[in-house]
C-alpha positions in Angstrom: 75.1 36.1 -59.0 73.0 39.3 -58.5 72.9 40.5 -54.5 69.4 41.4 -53.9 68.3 42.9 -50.4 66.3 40.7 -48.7 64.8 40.5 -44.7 66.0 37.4 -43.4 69.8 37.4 -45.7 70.7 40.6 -44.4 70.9 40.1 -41.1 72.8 36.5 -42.3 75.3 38.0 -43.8 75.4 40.7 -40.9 75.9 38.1 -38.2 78.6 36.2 -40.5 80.1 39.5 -41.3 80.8 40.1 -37.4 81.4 36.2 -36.4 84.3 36.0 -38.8 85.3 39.7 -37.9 86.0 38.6 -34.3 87.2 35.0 -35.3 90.3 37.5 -37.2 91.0 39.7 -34.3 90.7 36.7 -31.7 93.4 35.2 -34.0 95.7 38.2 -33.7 95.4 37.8 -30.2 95.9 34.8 -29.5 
């Protein structure tokens, strides 16, 4: 599976990058 930079999967894999980010620290938290 090669990883090729592309327009619209960047920012995907940005935004899912942060969601799960916070999802962690919201489950340290609480």
């Amino acid at each position: 599976m090669h990883l090729r930079p592309h327009p619209i999967v960047g920012p995907i894999l940005l935004l899912v990058c942060a969601h799960s980010e916070v999802a962690v620290c919201l489950g340290r938290v609480s």
